[in-house]
PAZA-89085 format. One record per residue (C-alpha): chain; y, z, x. Coordinates in steps of 0.1 Angstrom, whole numbers, always signed. Each point is the difference from the previous one (the first is absolute). Example, Ala and Ser with C-alpha at 12.3 -4.5 7.8 and 13.67 -1.06 7.14 Angstrom:
+-----+-------+-------+-------+
| mol |     y |     z |     x |
+-----+-------+-------+-------+
|   A |   -45 |   +78 |  +123 |
|   A |   +34 |    -7 |   +14 |
+-----+-------+-------+-------+
***
This chain:
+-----+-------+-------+-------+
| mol |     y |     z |     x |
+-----+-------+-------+-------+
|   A |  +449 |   +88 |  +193 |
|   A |   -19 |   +32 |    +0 |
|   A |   +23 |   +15 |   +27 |
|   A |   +32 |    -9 |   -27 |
|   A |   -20 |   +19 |   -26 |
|   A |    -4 |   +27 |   +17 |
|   A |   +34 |    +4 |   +10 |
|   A |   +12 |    -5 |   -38 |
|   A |   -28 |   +24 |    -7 |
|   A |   +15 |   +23 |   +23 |
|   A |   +35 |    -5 |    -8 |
|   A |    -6 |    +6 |   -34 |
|   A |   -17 |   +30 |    +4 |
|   A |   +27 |   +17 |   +18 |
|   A |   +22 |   -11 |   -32 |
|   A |   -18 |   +17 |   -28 |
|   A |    -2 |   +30 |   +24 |
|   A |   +35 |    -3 |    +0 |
|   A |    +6 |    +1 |   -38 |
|   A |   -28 |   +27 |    -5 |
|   A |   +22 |   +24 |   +23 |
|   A |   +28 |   -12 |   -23 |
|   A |   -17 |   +11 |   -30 |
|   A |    -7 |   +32 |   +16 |
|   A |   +32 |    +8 |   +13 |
|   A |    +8 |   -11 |   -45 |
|   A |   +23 |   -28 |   +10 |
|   A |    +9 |   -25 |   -23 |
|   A |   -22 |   -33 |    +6 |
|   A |   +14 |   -34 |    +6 |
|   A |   -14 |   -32 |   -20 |
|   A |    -5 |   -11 |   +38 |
|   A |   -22 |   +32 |    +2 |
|   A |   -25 |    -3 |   -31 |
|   A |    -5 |   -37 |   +10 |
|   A |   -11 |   +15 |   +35 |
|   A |   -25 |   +24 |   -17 |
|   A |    -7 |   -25 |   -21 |
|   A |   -11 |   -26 |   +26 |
|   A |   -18 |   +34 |   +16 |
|   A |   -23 |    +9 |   -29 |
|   A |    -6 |   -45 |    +1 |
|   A |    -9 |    +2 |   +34 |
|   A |   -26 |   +29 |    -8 |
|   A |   -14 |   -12 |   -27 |
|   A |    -4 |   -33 |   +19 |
|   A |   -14 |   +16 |   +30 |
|   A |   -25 |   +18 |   -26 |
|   A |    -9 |   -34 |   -14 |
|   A |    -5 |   -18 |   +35 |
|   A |   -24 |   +33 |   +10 |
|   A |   -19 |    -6 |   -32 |
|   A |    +0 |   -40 |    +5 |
|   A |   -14 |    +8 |   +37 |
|   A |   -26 |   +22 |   -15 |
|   A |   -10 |   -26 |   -26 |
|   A |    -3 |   -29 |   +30 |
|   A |   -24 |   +24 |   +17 |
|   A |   -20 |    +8 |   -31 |
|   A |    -3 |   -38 |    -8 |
|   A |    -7 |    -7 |   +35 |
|   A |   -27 |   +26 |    +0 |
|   A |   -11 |   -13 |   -35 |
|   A |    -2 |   -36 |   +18 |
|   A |   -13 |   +13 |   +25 |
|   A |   -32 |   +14 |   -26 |
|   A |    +2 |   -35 |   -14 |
|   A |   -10 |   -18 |   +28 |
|   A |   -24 |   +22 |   +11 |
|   A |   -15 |    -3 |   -34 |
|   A |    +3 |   -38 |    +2 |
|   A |   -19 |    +3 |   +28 |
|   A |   -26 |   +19 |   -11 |
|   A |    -6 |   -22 |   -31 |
|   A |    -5 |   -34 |   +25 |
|   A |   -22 |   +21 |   +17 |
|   A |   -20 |    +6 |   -28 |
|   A |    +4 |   -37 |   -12 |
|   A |   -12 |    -8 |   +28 |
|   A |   -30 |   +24 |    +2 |
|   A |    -8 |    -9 |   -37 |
|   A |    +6 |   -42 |    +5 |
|   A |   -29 |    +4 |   +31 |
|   A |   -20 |   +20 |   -24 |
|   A |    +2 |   -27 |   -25 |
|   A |    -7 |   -26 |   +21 |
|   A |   -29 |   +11 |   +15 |
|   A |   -12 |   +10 |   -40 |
|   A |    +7 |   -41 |    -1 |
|   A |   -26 |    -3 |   +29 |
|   A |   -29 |   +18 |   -18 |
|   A |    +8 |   -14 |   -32 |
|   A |    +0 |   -35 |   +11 |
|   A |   -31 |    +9 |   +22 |
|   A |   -18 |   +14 |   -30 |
|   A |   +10 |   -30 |   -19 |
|   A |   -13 |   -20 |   +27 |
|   A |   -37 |   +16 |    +1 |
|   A |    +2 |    +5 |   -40 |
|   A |    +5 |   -37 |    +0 |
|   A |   -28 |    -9 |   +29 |
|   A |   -26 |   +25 |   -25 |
|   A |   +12 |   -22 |   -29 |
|   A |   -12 |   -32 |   +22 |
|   A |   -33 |   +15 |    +8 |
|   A |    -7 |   +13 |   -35 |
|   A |    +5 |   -33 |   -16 |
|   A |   -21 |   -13 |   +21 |
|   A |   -26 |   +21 |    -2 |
|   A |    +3 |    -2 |   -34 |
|   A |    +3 |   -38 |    +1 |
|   A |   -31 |    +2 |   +17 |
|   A |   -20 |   +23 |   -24 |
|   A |   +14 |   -22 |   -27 |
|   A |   -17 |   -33 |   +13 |
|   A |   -30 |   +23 |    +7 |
|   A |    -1 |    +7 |   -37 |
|   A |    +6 |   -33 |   -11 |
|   A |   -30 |   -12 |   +27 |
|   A |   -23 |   +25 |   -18 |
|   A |   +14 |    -7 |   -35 |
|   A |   -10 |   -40 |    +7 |
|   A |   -32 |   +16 |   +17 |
|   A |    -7 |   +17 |   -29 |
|   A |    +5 |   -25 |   -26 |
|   A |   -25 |   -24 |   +21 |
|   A |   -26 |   +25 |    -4 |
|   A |    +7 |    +5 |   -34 |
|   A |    -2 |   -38 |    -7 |
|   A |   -34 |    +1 |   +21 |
|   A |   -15 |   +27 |   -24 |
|   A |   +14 |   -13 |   -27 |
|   A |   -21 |   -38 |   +11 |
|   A |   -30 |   +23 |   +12 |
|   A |    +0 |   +17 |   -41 |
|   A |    +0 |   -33 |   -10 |
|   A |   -29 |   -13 |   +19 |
|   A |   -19 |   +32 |    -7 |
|   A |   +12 |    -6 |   -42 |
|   A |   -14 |   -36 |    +8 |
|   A |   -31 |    +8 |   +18 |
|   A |    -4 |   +31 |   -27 |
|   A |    -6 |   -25 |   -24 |
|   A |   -19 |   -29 |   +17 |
|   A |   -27 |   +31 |    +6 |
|   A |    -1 |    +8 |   -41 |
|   A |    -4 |   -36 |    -9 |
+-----+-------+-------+-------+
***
């Protein structure tokens, strides 16, 4: 097909060459002839336009070309950034894990200090009930001696 549009190409070419020399030479043109320059200045402007469309394909295949190297870059980076975040994950969750082992131990400790306290507290009050039965004996004894 490309071979048949050359040839037209071609053919057509000489035509309009012919009429321009017929212009020259100041003939008179022929509806036959201003149809052929016609379909000339068409075939220009249509070889202009396929030029421009093949220079349009190559700038949108260079601009796809920028696209998938862009793409590219950004799963790189997702993927950087997704590792980067998951290990973040692992020292959070291991921090949580030690935070929550302290938590364990403190409560027990302070479990521990708190039946401590309430050993001494029931400690203490025994004492105080002793001194408060030894004041008594010495109130008691206090006043057997005066009488």
């Amino acid at each position: 097909m490309a071979d048949v549009s050359a040839v037209a190409y071609d053919a057509l070419k000489l035509a309009v060459e012919h009429v321009l020399s017929k212009i020259k030479e100041g003939k008179r043109l022929s509806t036959e002839d201003i149809f052929i320059l016609y379909l000339g200045t068409i075939v220009n402007e249509l070889k202009d336009v396929r030029s421009e469309v093949a220079k349009l394909e190559d700038k949108i295949d260079k601009n796809n070309q920028r696209i998938d190297e862009t793409n590219r870059r950004i799963d790189e980076i997702t993927k950087s950034l997704s590792a980067r975040i998951d290990e973040t994950n692992k020292r959070i969750d291991e921090t949580n894990r030690r935070i929550d082992e302290m938590v364990k131990s403190l409560s027990a400790r302070i479990d521990e200090t708190n039946k401590r306290i309430d050993d001494l507290a029931k400690r203490i009050d025994a004492v105080q009930t002793t001194l408060l039965e030894i004041q008594k004996l010495l109130i008691e004894l206090a006043r057997n001696r005066q009488q």
